[in-house]
Every structure is written in C-alpha cells, then in structure tokens.
N, C-alpha and C positions, 0 to 999 in steps of 0.2 A: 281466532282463526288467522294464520299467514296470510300476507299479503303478498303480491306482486314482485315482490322484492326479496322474498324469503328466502333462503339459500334451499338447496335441496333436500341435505338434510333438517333444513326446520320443517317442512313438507313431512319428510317420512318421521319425524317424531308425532307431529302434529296426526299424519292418518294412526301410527301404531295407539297414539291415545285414546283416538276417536270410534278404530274399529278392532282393535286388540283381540275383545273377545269374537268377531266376526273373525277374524283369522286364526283363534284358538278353537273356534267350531270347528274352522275347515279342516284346519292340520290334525285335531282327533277323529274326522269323518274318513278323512287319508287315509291313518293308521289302521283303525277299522278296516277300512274295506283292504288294505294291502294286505296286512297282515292274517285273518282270515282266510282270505281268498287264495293266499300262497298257500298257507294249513289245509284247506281243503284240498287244493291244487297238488302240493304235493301226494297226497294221498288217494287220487285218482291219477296220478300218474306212478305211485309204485302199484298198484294195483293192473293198470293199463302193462306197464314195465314186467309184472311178473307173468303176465297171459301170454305175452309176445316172446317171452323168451321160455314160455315154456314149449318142450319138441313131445310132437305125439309118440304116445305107448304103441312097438311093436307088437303089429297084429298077427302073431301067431299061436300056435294051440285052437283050444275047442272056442275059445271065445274072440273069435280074429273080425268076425263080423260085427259085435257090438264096440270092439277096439276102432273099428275100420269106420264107425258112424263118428263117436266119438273122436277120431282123429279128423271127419271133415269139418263138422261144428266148432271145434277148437280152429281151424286155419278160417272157415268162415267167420270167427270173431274176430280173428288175428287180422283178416284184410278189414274188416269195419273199423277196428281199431288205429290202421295204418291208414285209413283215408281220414279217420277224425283227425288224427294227427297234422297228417297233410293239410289238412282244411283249416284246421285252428294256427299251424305255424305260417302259414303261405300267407295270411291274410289278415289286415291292420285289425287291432284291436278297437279303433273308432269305427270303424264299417263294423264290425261282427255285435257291438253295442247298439248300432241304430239297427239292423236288422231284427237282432233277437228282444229288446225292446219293445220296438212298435211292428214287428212282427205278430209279437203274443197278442198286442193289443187287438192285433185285425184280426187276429181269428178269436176274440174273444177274452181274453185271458189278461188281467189288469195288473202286473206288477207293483209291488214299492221298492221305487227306487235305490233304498238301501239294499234291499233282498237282491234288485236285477244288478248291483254293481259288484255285490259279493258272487251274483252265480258267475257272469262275464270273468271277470277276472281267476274265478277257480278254474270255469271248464278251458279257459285261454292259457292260463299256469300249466294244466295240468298235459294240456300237449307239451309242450316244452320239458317239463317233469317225465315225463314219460321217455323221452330219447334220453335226456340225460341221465336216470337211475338206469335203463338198459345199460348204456356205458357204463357206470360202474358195477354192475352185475357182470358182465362181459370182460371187469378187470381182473377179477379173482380169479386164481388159477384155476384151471378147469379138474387140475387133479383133488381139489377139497371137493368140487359137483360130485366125482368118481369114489371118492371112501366114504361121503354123507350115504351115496347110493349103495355102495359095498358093504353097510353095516345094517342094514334094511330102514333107511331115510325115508319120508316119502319127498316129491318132489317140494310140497308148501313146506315141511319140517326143514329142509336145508337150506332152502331161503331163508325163512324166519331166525335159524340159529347159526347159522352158518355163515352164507354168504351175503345178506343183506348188513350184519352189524360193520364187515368191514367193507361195504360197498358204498353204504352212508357217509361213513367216515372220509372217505376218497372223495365224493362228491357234495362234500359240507360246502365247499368255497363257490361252487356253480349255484348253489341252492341260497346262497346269501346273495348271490349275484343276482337271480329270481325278484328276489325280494327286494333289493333296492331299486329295480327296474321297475317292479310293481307298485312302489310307494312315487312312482315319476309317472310312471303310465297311469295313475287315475286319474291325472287331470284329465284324460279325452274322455271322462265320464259325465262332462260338465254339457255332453250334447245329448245324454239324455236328464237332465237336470239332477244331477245329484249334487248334495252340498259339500263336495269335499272344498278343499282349498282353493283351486284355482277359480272353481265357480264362485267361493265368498268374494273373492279377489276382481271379481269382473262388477259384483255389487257395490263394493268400495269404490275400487275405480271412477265408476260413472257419476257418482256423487259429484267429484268435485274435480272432473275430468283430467285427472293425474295419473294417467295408465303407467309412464314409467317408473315412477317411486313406489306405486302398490306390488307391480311385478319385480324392483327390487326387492320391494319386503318380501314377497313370498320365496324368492330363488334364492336368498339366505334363508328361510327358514326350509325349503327342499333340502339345500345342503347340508343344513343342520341336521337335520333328519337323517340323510344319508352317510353322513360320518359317524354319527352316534351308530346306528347299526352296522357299518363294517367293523367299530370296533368291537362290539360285544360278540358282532361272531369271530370275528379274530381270536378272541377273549376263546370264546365257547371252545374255537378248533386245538387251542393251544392246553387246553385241560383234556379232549380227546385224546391228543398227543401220547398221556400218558405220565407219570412224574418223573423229576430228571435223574435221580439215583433208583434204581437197583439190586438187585440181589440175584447172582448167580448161583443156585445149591449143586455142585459138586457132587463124587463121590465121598461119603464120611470117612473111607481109610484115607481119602486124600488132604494132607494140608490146605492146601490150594482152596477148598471148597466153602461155600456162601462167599463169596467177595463180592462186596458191594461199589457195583459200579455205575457212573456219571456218565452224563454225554460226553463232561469235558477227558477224561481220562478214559475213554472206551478204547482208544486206539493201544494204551500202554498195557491194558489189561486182557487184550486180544494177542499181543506178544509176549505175554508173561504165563498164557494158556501156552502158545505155540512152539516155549521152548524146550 
C-alpha cells in the first residue's frame, strides 16, 4: 500500500490495481445503460417525430365527419406529445430520476435499478430525439412529400422510404451527440443507486479517502469512452457519405457517357459536361 509520501500517480496505479475490476463494472454498466437507452430513445422519438409532423386529412366529401374526429385526436396527441417534450427537455435529468424512481415506489411499483436507469434515460433521449429527427424531416424538400403523395404514397410509406433514409443521414452527428451526452449523463444515476461508473467511483474513493485520483481515473476513462465513440460515428457518417468515385451513364450515342468521377476531379468533369 503507498505511503504518505507517494507521488500521485503511485496512488492512482496503486487504486487502478486494487479496484480495476470495480471501475471495469462501472464503465460496462455506463455503456449499458447509454447505449440502450439512446436505442430506445431514439426510437420513441422518430416515432413522437413522425405523429407531430404528420398534418390532418382534409375533411371533405361524404366522409368529412369521421375525417373531422380523426383530425382532432391526431392534434390532441400532437399537444400531449408537445408537452412530453417540453416536460422532459425543460427539466434536469437528476430530478426527473428521483421523481420517477421513488415515485413508482410510493405508489407501489418496485423498480431494478438497471430497468429504471435504462427507462429514464430512453424516455429523457427520446424528448430531445424527437425535436431533432422533426428537423431533419422538415430538411428534405417538401417537393419529394408532393410526388411520394402524387404517385399514391401513403403518409407512413413516404416517411419510411423516402424521406426518413435522407433525414437520418442529415441528423447522424446530433444523434452521436445524444449519445455521448448520455454516456456523461448517467453519472446522476448514481442518486438512485445504480452501479454505473461514478457510483463504483464514490466506493473506491471512500476506502482510502483519495477522492481526487479515483475521479481522475474515471474522467480519463469518460474521455476514453467519448472519443472512441465520436470516432466510430465519424467512421459510421463517412461510409454514409457514399464512395468517393462514381459513375455517370450518359447517353450511349454519346462519347462522353459512364465517366467515372472523384470528389477530387468533380469540378473538371462538370466543365468537360459544360462544354
């Protein structure tokens, strides 16, 4: 064991030997619940995203009254869904976990810890998910909503093949952004006792009352965490992208036609069209 004299980091080699696997719990309980809870999170908020931007069916013809119910139940979902939103963005995610926690408990209803930190974090993602796929649904031209509808689309069919694949794509970097907020944000999970990282971190600690070398070990291994995942979505956004040569097909009478074109040589092959 260091002594009194130990330099700092003999301290942090000495706790990373002693409680290693106590900080390898935390950081896969992290992941767990980040990762998860984004997955579902996004998922009730393209869900939330698609009801909000859908616009009621004009009520005319013989059927304008069962159009005319259906159009207020649609806007009455629409305002419950705009005050969840409001509700879950407006207000800290450590309050909304002691509430809905020991909430359930008083009326009955016993959570595990892991279940209540993955539902917190989905139904808390999923406000934020929810504004942001709107925006990207609301980026695509409005004239692809107008020929999906022109060729008899129904509203879900032009979301699903239309306008969600490049709406996703648009909002890949918000949505990685999500997720590294959420693999930071489950420390405040630690007030209702879940074992992620920062709460293993507060066991260590007390041991052998060295709070600042265990919370440097852990704010290197948050970061660590955090850079590994911007790079893979970096990664992930840069194969969306597309690959970087091409192929234009032409008309066949034409010379000119299939040239294979680069990002880096797109501008010499858009003048060699032009002239």
């Amino acid at each position: 064991m260091p002594t009194a004299s130990t330099s700092f980091f003999g301290w942090v080699a000495f706790l990373l030997q002693k409680y290693g696997m106590l900080f390898l719990r935390g950081t896969g309980m992290t992941l767990l619940v980040a990762l998860t809870g984004t997955a579902f999170g996004f998922l009730i908020g393209l869900l939330v995203a698609i009801v909000r931007a859908t616009s009621p069916m004009p009520t005319l013809g013989r059927r304008s009254a069962a159009a005319a119910v259906r159009g207020a139940l649609l806007r009455a979902v629409q305002l419950l869904l705009a005050a969840y939103i409001q509700v879950f963005r407006g207000t800290p995610m450590i309050v909304q976990a002691v509430v809905i926690y020991y909430g359930a408990q008083y009326a009955g209803m016993y959570m595990d810890t892991t279940f209540a930190a993955i539902f917190i974090i989905s139904i808390n993602t999923g406000a934020y998910m929810a504004e942001i796929i709107r925006g990207g649904i609301f980026s695509v031209d409005k004239g692809q909503f107008e020929a999906a509808h022109a060729i008899g689309m129904t509203h879900w069919q032009t979301m699903t093949t239309v306008v969600l694949p490049q709406a996703i794509r648009n909002i890949l970097p918000s949505v990685g952004n999500e997720l590294i907020v959420n693999i930071k944000d489950s420390s405040v999970l630690n007030v209702i006792s879940v074992s992620e990282l920062f709460f293993q971190a507060k066991s260590a600690a007390g041991a052998y009352y060295r709070y600042f070398e265990v919370y440097f070990i852990i704010a290197v291994i948050y970061l660590i965490l955090t850079l590994t995942v911007s790079r893979i979505l970096r990664f992930i956004e840069q194969k969306m992208d597309g690959p970087d040569n091409y192929v234009i097909h032409g008309s066949q009478s034409d010379s000119r036609a299939e040239i294979v074109v680069s990002r880096e040589n797109a501008e010499e092959v858009e003048k060699r069209w032009n002239q």
